[in-house]
N, C-alpha and C positions, 0 to 999 in steps of 0.2 A: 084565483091565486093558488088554491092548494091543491088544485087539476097540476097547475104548474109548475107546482113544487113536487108533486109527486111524479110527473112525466120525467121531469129534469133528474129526480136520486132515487127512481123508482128501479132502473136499471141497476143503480150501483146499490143499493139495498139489497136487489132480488141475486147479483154477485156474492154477496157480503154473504147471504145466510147459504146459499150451494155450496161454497166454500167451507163456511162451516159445518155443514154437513158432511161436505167430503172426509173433512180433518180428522171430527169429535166426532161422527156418530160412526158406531163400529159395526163399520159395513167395508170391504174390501175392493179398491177400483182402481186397478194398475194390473200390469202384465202377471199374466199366470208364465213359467217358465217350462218346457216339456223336457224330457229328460237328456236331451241332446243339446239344446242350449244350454242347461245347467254345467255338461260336461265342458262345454267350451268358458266359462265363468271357474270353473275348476282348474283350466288350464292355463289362465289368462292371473299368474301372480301377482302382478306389477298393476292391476288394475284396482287404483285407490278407492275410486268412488264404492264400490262392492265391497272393500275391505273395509271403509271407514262406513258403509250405510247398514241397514237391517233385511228389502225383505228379499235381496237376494242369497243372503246367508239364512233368513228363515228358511226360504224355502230351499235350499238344497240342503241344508242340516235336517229335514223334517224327514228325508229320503235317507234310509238307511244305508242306503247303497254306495256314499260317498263319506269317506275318511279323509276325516279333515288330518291335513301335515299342516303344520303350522313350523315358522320358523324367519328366517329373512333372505337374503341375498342370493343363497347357495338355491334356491328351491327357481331359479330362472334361471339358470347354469346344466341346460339341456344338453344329453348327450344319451347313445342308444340303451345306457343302463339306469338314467334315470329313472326313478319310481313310476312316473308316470308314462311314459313307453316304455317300462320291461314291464310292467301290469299289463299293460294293453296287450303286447306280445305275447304275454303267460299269463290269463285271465285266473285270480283268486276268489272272486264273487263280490269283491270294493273296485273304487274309481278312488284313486287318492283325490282331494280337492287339497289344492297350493292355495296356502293362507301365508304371505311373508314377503316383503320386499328387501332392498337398501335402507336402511333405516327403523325396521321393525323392530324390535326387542319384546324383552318382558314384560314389560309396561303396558305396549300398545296389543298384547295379547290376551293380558287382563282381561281390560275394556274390550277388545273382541268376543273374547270366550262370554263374560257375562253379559252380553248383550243380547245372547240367541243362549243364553243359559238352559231354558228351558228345552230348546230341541238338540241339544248338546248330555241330556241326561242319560246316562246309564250305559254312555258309547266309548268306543274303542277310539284317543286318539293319537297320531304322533308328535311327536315333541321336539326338534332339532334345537340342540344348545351351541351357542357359538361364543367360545372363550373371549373374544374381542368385548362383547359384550358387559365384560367385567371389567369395564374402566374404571380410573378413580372420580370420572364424574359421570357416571350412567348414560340415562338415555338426556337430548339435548333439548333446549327447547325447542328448536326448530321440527325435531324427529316428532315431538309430545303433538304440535300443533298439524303436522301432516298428516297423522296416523292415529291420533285419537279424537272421534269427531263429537261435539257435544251432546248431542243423541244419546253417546254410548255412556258418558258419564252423566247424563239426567237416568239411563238406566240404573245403573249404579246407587245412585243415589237414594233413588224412589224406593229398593229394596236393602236400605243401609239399617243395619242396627245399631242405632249410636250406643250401644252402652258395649259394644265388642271394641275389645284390644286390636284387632284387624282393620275393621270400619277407620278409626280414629286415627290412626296409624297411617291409613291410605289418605283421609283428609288433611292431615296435614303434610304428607307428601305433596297432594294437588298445589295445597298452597303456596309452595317453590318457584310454578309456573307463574309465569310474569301476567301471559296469555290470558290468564282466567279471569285478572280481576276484572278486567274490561265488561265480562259476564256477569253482569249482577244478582241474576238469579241464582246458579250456578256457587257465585265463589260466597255469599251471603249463605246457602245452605251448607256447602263443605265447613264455613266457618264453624257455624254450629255441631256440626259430627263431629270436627277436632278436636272440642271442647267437650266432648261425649255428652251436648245437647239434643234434646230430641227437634226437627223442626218444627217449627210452629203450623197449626193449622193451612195459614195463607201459602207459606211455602211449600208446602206440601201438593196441596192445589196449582199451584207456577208449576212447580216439575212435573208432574203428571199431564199437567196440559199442553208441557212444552215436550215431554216426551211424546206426547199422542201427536203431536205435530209430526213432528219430524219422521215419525215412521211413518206419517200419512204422505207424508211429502216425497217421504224416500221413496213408497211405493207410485206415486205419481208419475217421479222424475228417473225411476230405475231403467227405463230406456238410455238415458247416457251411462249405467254402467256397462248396458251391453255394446252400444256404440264402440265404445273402450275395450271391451273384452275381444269383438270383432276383430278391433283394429292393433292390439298387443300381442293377441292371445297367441297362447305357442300351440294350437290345436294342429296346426299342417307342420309346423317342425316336429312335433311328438310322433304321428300317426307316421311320418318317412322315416326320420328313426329307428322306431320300431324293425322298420324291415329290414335294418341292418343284424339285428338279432337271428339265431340259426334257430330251423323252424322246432328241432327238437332240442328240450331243456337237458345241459349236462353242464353242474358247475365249474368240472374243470376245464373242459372246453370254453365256457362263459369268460370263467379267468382268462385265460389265454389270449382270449381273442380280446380282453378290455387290456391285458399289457402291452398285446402289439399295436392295437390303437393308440395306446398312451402313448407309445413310442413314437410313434408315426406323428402324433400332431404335437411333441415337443421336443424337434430332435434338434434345434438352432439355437441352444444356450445349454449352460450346465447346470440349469436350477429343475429342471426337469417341468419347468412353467410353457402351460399351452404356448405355442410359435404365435400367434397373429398377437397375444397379450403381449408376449414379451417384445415384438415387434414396434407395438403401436402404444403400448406404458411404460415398458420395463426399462428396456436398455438405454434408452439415454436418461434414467436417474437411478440405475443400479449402485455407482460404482459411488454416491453419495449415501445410500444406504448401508453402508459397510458399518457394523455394529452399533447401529444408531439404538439397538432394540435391547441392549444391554441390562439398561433396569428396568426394562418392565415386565410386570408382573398381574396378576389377576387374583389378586386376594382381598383387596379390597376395595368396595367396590357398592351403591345404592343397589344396583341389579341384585343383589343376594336380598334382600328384604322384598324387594318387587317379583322376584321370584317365588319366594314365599307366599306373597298375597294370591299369586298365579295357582300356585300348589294349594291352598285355603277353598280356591274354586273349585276346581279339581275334583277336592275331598269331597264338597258339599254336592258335586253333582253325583258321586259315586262314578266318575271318567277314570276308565283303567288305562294308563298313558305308558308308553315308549319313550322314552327319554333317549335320544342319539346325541351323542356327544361327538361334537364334528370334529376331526382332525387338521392339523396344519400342514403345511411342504417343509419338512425337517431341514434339505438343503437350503433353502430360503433363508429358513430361521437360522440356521447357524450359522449363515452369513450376513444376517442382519444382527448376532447378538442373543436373540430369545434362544435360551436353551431346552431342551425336552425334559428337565428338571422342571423349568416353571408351568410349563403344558400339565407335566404328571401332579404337581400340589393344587393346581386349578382341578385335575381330577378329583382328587383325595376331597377337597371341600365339597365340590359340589353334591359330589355322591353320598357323603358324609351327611349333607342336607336332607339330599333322598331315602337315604338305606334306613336314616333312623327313625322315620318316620313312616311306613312301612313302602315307600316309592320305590318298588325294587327290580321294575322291569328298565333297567339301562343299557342301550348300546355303548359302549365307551370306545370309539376308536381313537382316543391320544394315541396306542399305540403302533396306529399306523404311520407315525411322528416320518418314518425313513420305508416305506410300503413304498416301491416307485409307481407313480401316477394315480396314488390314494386321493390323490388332490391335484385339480387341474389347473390350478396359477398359485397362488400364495395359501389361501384360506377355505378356497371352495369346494366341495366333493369334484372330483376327477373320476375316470371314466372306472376303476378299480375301488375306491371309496364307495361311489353308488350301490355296484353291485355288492358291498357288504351290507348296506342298507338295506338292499331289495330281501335279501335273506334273514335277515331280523327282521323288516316287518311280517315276513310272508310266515314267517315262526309265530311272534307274537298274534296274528293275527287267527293263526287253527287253535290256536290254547283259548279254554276258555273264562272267561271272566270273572275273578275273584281277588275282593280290592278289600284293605284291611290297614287302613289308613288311622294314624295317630298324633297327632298335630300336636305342635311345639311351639309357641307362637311366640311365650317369654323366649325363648333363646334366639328364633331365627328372624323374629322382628327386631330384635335389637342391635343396636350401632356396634355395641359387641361383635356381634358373630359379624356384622357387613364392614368394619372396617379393621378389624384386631387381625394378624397377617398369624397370629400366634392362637388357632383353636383347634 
């Protein structure tokens, strides 16, 4: 009888403990990445699984040689001056890696950056800020639940300090998300850091073991990010690109030739918006747009607080950052309403946040509000916007590294400073 009981769950025992083996014992058994694959994972922004898992951001963060741009929408909005083929073009000694899609914000950069915290230490990275960003109800739940994957917040958690102002501040932020409670491990420990409790032993043990999962599994299953990466990745549109660029660097030539391009691909409307956009979105709900954009504004806004937390990591890795503060299509805007008044006090705050606390490396192009073809549809760097990019990073990145960071946390974690239109 116990020949037959053991023939019968002999198999699925001798399953049960490999797997746990694989999980919990810290040994490594999944794809090593070579440095060429990694580039294509670099270039491939829109590729979730990689953005939301671990050990492919382990391992290309562990390689010096890739700067992380972080940011959203604007970083797949390919053109010959984007960062990532005018690098290729005019090698600096970096590979930008594109960390940001539709729907990314500060939030889900958080739980990025601290998730690979450790190989993220003492590095150069960039920043792109996008005024939209600063709605009056932040990031959505829909955004929280595509872009921030459990994993990243059992990271989080495992290395929280419940008795900081920051920690307790971010748990009850989580607690907003509807998404969570369904997670009982999860929203039973953020409970406790809200309340600036410590967790209790048993919990402490669930997270750590459910975080040891998950990177185990990441590392298992990290074949479908490359899948994904393969099959998204903007690797053959970047590298053709590129050879649109002249072979010798001369910025004013550079200019010239990104306004005659601008011109060339948006000469069929008078918003100065790429032609096949304004083709295939714009024009038939342009003339419904006409001052719709009147009151809005970005001053207040959760993303100032979740920014904040971003900035708290930042500090704590000693990460010297670029802050690019992305421009809009002036024409646009003032034809829907938002004027370059509200563009310029979204500046004044946010840098306000930055400057005072010693974050004082920022690109600020608000004022390319009216630059023609700074922007290539409404919101997104255009073929002249990049190229001021490429030239600040390619600045920031010969200076060398000296971070002098002084945190504020009563003023910039508070409802005050994120929703008072008046600081």
């Amino acid at each position: 009888m116990k020949t037959k009981i053991f023939k019968a769950l002999g198999p699925l025992f001798a399953a049960l403990v490999l797997t746990g083996i694989l999980i919990f014992v810290p040994i490594n058994v999944g794809t090593r990445y070579s440095q060429k694959q990694l580039t294509k994972f670099a270039q491939a922004p829109y590729n979730t699984p990689s953005f939301t898992g671990y050990s492919v951001k382990k391992q290309a963060f562990s390689n010096s040689n890739f700067l992380p741009l972080l940011g959203s929408s604007e970083l797949g909005h390919i053109d010959p001056f984007h960062p990532s083929a005018y690098f290729s073009k005019y090698p600096a000694g970096f590979t930008p890696y594109l960390a940001g899609q539709p729907g990314t914000t500060t939030l889900t950069h958080f739980f990025y950056v601290n998730s690979v915290a450790e190989q993220l230490k003492n590095r150069k990275i960039v920043f792109i800020i996008s005024p939209q960003w600063f709605s009056k109800r932040g990031i959505t739940e829909s955004e929280f639940e595509n872009f921030i994957s459990k994993g990243e917040i059992y990271s989080w958690i495992k290395n929280a300090n419940s008795k900081s102002i920051s920690t307790q501040k971010m748990a009850q932020r989580l607690l907003n998300f509807r998404s969570l409670e369904a997670e009982k491990t999860i929203h039973s420990a953020v409970e406790r850091l809200a309340a600036g409790k410590v967790m209790t032993n048993w919990q402490h043990l669930l997270v750590s073991m459910s975080l040891q999962f998950w990177r185990k599994e990441d590392l298992l299953f990290s074949g479908i990010s490359q899948i994904t990466a393969n099959h998204i990745g903007l690797s053959p549109k970047i590298h053709n690109l590129s050879h649109h660029l002249p072979q010798i660097w001369n910025i004013e030539k550079l200019d010239r030739l990104a306004y005659l391009k601008g011109r060339k691909a948006a000469d069929n409307n008078p918003f100065c918006i790429n032609n096949t956009i304004w083709k295939n979105k714009m024009k038939a709900i342009y003339k419904s747009r006409k001052n719709r954009m009147g009151r809005v504004n970005y001053l207040r806004s959760p993303e100032y607080t979740d920014f904040q937390q971003l900035l708290n990591t930042f500090a704590a890795n000693h990460d010297d950052v670029l802050f690019v503060i992305q421009p809009v299509n002036g024409n646009w805007y003032r034809y829907s309403g938002l004027s370059e008044k509200a563009l310029q006090d979204f500046s004044i705050k946010i840098r306000q946040q930055l400057n005072t606390q010693g974050f004082n490396q920022v690109a600020d192009f608000t004022g390319m509000y009216n630059t023609p073809y700074a922007v290539g549809d409404t919101i997104h760097f255009g073929y002249r916007g990049w190229l001021a990019v490429d030239q600040s990073i390619k600045k920031f990145m010969k200076q060398p590294s000296k971070v002098d960071y002084h945190l504020d946390n009563s003023r910039f974690l508070s409802q005050d400073w994120a929703m008072n239109e008046e600081n």
